[in-house]
N, C-alpha and C positions, 0 to 999 in steps of 0.2 A: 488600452494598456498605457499606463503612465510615462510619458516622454521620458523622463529621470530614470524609472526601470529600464528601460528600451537600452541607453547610453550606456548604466549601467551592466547590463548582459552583454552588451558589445564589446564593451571597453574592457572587460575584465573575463568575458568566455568561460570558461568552465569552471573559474573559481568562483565565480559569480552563480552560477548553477548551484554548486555544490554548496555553498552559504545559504541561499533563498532557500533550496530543497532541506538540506538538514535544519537551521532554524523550527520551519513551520512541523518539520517530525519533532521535534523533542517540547514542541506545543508552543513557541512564540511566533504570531500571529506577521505576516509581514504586509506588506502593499496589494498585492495580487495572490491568487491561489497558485499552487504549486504546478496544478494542471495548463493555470495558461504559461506560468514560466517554461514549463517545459515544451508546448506546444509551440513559442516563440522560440525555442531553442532548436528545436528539429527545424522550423521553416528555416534558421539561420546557418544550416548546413548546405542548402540549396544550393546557398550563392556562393557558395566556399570560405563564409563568413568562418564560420568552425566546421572541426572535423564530427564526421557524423559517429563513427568508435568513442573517439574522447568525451561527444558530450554524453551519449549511454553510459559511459562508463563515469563522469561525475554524477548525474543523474544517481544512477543507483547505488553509488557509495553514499551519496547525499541521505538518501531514503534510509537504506542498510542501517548507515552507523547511527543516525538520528534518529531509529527507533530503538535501536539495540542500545544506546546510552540512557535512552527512556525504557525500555525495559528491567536494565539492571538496577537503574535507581530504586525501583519500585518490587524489583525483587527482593534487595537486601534491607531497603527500605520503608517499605510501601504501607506498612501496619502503621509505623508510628506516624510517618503522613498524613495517612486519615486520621489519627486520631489525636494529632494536633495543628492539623492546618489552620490556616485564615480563613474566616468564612467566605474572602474575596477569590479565591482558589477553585476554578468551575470543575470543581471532580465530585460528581457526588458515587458516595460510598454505595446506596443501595441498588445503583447502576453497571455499577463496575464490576460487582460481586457478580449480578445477576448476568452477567457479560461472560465473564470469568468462568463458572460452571461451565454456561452453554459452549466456551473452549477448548476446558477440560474434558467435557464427555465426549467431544468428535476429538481431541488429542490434535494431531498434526492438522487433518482435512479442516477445525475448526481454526484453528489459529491461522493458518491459508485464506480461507473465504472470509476471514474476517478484515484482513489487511487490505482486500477490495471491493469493502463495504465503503462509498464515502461517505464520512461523517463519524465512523465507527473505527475507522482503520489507527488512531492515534490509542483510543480509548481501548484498542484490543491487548496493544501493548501494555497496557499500564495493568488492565487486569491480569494478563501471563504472568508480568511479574509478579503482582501482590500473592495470584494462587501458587506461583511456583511451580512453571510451567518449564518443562527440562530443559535449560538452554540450549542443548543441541535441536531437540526439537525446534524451538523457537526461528535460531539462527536458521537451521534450512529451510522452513518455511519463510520467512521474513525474507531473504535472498532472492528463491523463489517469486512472491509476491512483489519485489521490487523490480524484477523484471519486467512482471508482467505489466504493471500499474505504470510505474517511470517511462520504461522503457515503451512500452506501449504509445503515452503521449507523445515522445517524442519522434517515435516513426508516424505517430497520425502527422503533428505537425511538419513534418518531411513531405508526407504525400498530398498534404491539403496545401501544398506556398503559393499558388494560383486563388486562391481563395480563402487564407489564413484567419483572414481576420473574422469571417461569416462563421467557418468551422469554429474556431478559438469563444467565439460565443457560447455556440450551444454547448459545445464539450466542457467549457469551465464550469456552467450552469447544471447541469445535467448528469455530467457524468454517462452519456449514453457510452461509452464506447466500455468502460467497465462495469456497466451493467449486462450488456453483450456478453462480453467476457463471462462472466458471473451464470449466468445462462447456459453459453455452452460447457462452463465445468460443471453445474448442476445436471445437465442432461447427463453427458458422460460418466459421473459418477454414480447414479443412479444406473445409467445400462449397465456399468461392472459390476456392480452389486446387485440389480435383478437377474443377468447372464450366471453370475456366481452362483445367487440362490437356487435357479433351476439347472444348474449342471449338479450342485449337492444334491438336487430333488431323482434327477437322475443316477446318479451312481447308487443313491438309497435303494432305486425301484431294483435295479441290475441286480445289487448285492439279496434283495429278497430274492430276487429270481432263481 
């Protein structure tokens, strides 16, 4: 992690969070990924460096509002975007679209697991917007999801300060810890929805009976 980062996050604590994290949601790229900022932010509550409340809570207004100002661009937006962008502009259309259904048709549950897809999570927003995706919807999913994702980093990097930097590798690289995630809400939604089906299967058999 960049010395100048490092001084930076220090020196300036939760505003510094909240910058680094909303920048890279509304898609400009910064020094580091938003996973190790954050994961150097939770080790920084250890020492009493920051409060471990405050940085969760820049953290996820970071994430929140920086995709929810990418979202609405592209809500109100988003047609004429594509179809006069720059070509230097890395949003391709037949992507976004093809993104965009697959969130429309799960509704809420899609637009959720897509926000802790990494690599997908920026692009999810942009397609809500463009399909016009109900912004309450959105908003509490997006909330949601920035708990789980932000928030998440920064208790890893809380529980891993004995070993920050080894952790802070794999997890910026990988993403293993939200793919976990990602896992057990797969599992779970699938058991309500197979327990749902066969409790329907049931009452059908009762009511012939």
């Amino acid at each position: 992690m960049p010395h100048e980062l490092v001084n930076f996050i220090t020196q300036y604590g939760y505003m510094a969070i909240f910058v680094l994290v909303f920048l890279q949601e509304i898609g400009i790229p910064t020094i580091v990924p938003n996973e190790l900022v954050l994961l150097f932010s939770g080790y920084l509550t250890v020492n009493g460096t920051l409060s471990l409340p405050l940085v969760f809570t820049a953290a996820i207004l970071g994430d929140f509002l920086g995709t929810t100002l990418l979202f609405f661009v592209f809500y109100y937006f988003g047609k004429k975007i594509l179809e006069k962008k720059p070509r230097w502009i890395p949003i391709n259309k037949e992507k976004i679209e093809k993104l965009g259904r697959i969130i429309t048709e799960k509704n809420k549950w899609g637009m959720f697991l897509a926000r802790l897809i990494p690599y997908v999570r920026g692009y999810a927003s942009v397609a809500a917007g463009i399909l016009q995706l109900k912004p309450r919807i959105f908003l509490i999913m997006v909330a949601l999801s920035a708990i789980i994702w932000s928030g998440g980093y920064v208790f890893v990097g809380k529980l891993s300060y004995k070993s920050w930097n080894i952790v802070a590798s794999k997890f910026s690289g990988s993403g293993t810890l939200i793919y976990i995630i990602i896992a057990v809400l797969f599992v779970l939604f699938f058991g309500i929805h197979l327990f749902k089906q066969l409790n329907k299967i049931k009452k059908q058999k009762d009511a012939q009976n």
